[in-house]
KEKE-3310 file (N, C-alpha, C; in steps of 0.2 Angstrom, whole numbers, plus 5000, padded with zeros to 4 digits):
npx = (5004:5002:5011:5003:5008:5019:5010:5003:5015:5019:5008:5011:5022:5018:5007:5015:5024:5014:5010:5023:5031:5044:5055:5072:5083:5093:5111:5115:5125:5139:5139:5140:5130:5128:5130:5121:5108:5111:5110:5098:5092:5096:5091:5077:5077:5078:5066:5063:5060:5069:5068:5072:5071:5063:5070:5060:5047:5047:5044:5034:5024:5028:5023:5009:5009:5016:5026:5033:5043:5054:5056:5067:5079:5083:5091:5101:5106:5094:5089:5077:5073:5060:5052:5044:5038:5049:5059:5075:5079:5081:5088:5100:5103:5107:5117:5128:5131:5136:5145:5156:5152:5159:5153:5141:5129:5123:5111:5097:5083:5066:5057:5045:5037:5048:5065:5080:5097:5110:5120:5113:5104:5112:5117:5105:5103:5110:5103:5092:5080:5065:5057:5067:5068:5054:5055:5065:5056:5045:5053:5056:5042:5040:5049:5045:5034:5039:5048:5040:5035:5046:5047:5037:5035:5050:5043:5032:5040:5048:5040:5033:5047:5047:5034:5038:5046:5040:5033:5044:5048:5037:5035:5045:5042:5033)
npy = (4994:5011:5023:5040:5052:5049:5050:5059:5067:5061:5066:5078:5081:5077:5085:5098:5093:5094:5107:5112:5120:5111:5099:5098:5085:5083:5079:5081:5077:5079:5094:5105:5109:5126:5128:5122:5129:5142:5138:5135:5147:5154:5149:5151:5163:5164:5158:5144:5129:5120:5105:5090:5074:5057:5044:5034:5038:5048:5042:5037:5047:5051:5042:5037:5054:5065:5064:5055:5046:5052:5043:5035:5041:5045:5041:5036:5051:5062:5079:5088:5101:5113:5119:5133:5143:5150:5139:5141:5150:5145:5133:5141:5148:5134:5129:5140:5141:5129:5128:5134:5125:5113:5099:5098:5090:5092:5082:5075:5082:5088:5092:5101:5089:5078:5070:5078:5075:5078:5086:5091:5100:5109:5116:5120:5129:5137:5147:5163:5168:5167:5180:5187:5184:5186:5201:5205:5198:5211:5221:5218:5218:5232:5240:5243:5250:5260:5266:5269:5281:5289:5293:5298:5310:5315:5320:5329:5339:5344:5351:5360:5367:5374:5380:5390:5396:5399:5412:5418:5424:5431:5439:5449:5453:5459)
npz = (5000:4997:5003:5010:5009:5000:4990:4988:4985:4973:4966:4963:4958:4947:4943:4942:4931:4922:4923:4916:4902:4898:4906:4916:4918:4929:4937:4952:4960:4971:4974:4986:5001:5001:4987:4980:4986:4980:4967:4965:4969:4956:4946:4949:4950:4934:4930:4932:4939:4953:4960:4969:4965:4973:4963:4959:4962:4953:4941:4940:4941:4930:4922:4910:4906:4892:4895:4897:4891:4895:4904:4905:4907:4920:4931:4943:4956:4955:4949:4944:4935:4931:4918:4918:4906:4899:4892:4888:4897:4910:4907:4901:4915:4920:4916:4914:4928:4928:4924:4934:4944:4942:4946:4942:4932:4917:4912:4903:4895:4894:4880:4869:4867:4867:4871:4874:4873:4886:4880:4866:4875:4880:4868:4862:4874:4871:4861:4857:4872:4875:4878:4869:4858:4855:4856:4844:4835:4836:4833:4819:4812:4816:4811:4795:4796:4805:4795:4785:4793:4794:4782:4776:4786:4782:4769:4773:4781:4770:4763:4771:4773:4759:4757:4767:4762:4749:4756:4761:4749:4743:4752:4752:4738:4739)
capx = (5000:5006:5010:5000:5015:5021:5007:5004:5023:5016:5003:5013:5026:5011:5005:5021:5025:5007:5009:5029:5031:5050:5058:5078:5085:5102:5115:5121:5132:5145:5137:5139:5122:5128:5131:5111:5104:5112:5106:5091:5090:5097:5083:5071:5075:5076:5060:5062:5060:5074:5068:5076:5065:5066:5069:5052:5041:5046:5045:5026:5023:5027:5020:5002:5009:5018:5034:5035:5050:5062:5057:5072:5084:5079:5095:5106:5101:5091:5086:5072:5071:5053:5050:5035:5038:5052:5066:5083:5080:5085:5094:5106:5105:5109:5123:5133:5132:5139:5152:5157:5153:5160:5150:5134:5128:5114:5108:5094:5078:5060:5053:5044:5036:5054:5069:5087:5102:5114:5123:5107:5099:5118:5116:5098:5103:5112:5096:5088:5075:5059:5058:5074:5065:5047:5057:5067:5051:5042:5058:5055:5037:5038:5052:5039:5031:5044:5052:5035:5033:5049:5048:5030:5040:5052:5039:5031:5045:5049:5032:5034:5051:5046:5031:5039:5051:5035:5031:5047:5049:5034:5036:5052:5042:5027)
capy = (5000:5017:5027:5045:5057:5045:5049:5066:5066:5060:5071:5086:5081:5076:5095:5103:5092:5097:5116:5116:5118:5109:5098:5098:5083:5086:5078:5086:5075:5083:5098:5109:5112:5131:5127:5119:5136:5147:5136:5136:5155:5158:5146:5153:5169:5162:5155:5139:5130:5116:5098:5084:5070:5054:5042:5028:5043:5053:5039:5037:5054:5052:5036:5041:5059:5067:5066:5047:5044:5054:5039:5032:5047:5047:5037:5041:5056:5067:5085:5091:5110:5112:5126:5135:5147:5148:5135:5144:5153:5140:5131:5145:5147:5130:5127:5148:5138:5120:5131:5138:5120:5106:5094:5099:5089:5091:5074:5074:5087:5086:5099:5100:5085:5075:5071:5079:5075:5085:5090:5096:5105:5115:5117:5124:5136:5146:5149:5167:5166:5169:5188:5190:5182:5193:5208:5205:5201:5216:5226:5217:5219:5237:5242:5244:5255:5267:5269:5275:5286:5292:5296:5307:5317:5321:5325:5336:5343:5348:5355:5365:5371:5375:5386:5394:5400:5404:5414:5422:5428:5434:5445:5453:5456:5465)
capz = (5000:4995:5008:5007:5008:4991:4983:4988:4981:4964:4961:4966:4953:4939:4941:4942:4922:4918:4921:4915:4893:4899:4912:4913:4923:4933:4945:4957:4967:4974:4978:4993:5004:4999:4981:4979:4988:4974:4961:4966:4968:4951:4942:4950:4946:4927:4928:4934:4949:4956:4964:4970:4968:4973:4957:4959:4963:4947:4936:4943:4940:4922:4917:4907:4904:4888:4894:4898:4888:4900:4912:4905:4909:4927:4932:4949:4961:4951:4951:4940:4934:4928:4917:4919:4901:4892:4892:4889:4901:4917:4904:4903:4921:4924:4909:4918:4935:4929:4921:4940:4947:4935:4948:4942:4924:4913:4909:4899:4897:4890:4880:4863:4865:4864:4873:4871:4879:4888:4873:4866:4880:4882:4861:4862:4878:4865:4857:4861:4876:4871:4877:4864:4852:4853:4854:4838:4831:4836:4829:4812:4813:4816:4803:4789:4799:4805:4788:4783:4797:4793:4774:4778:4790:4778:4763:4776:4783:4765:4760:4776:4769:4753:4759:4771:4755:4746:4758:4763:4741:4742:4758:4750:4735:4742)
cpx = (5004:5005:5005:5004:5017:5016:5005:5009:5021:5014:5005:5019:5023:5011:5012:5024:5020:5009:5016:5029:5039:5052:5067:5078:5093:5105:5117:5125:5137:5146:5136:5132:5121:5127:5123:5106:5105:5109:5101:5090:5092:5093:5079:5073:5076:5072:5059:5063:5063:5069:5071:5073:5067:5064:5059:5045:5043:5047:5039:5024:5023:5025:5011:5004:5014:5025:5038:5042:5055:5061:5065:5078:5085:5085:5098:5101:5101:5090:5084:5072:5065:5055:5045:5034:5044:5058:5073:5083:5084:5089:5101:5108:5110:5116:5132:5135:5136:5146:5158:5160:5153:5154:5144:5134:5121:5114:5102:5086:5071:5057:5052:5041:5042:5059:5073:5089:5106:5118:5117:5105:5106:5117:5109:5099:5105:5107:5095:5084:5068:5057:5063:5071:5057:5051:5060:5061:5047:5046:5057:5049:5037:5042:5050:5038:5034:5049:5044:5033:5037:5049:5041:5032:5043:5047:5036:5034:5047:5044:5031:5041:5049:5040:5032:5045:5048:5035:5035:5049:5043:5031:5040:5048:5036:5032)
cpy = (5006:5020:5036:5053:5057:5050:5055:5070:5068:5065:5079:5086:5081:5084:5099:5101:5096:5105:5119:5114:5112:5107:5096:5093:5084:5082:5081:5084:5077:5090:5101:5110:5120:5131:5129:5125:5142:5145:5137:5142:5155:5154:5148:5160:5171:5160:5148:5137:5120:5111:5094:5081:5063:5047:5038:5035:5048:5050:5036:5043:5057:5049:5041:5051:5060:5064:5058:5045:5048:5048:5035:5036:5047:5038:5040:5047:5063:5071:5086:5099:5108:5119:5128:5138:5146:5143:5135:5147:5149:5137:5132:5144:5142:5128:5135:5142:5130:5124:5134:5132:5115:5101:5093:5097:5090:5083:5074:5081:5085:5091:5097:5094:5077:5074:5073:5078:5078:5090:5094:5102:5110:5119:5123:5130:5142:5150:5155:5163:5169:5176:5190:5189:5187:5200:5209:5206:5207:5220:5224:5221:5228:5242:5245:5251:5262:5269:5274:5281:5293:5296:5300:5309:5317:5325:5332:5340:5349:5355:5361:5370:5375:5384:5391:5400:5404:5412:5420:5426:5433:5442:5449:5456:5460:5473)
cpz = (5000:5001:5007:5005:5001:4986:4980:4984:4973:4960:4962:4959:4945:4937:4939:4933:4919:4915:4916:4905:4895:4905:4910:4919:4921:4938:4945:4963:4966:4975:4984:4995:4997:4990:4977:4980:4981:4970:4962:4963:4960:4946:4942:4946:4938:4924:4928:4940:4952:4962:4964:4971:4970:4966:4954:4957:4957:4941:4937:4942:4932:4918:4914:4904:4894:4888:4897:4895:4891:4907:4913:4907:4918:4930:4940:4953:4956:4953:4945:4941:4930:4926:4914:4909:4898:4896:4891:4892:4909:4913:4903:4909:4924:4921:4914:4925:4936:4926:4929:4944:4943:4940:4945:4934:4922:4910:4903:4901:4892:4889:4872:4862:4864:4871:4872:4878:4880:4884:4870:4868:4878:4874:4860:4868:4874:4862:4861:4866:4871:4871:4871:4856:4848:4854:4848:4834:4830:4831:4823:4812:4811:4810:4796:4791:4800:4800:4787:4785:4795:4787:4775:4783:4784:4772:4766:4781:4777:4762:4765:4774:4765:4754:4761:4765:4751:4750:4761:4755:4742:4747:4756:4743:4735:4745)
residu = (UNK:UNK:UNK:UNK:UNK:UNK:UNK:UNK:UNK:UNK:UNK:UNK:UNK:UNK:UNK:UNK:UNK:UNK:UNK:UNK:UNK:UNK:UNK:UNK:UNK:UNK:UNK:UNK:UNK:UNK:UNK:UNK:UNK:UNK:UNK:UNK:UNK:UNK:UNK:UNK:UNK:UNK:UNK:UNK:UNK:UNK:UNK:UNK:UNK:UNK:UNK:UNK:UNK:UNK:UNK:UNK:UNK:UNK:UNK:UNK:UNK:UNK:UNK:UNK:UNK:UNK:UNK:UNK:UNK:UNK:UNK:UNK:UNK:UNK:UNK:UNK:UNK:UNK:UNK:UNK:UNK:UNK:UNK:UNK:UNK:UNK:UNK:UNK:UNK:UNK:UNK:UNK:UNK:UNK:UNK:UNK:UNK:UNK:UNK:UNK:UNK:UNK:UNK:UNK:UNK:UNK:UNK:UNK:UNK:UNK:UNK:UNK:UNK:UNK:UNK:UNK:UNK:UNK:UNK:UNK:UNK:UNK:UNK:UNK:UNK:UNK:UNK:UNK:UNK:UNK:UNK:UNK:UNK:UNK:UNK:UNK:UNK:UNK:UNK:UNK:UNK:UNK:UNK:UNK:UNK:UNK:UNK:UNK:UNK:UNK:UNK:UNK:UNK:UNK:UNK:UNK:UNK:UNK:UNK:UNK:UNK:UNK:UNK:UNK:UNK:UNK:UNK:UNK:UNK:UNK:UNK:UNK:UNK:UNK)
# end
């Protein structure tokens, strides 16, 4: 019989895939207490959110969902980044930080409907994030527009010159 903690476990990891477009699995053995507490913070404040799960219960958590095919990645002592919106964002994060602390691997992630492996995930970090990406586009997007804005200001900038030229001939010869 399943203990209730377990299962409460499950369904707390079920939601957390549900709600995330991307999960990154990571070891982190050889980790300082201190090391794991920054990590954290700087996922977080990249928009993901660091667990340490234990293996059984997060391979129960993924059977029946999307992302079942990382059950097989789900090796040794795992740590799961879930990310809620975009995914270069903590992938970055996590890739700056394993650069600091060699201990720290990316193992495998699930996003897209797919798995990639740790060479992947690090290959895709390079990728803009999604903010970088909708700002580029606007700035295409708007390019159009601000050339045309621009070239009617100059016409009527000119047209303003010009009369203003009429107007000064004509004063001179009154």
């Amino acid at each position: 019989m399943a203990r209730p903690e377990n299962v409460a476990r499950v369904e707390y990891l079920r939601e957390m895939m549900a709600k995330s477009e991307a999960a990154v699995l990571v070891d982190y053995r050889g980790l300082k207490v201190a090391d794991m507490v920054k990590l954290r913070r700087e996922v977080r404040g990249a928009g993901g959110e660091l667990c340490v799960v234990k293996n059984t219960l997060f391979r129960l958590a993924l059977q029946g969902t999307d992302a079942e095919p990382l059950t097989a990645q789900v090796v040794g002592p795992v740590g799961v980044v879930f990310c809620a919106e975009d995914v270069c964002g903590p992938a970055k994060a996590l890739l700056t930080f394993a650069e600091a602390a060699p201990a720290l691997k990316v193992q495998a992630a699930w996003a897209d409907g797919r798995v990639y492996e740790g060479a992947q995930v690090k290959a895709r970090s390079a990728l803009p994030g999604r903010k970088e990406l909708l700002g580029q586009l606007a700035g295409v997007l708007n390019a159009p527009i601000a050339g045309l804005a621009c070239g009617l200001n100059g016409i009527i900038g000119r047209l303003a010159r010009a009369l203003s030229q009429v107007a000064e001939k004509s004063g001179a010869a009154a």
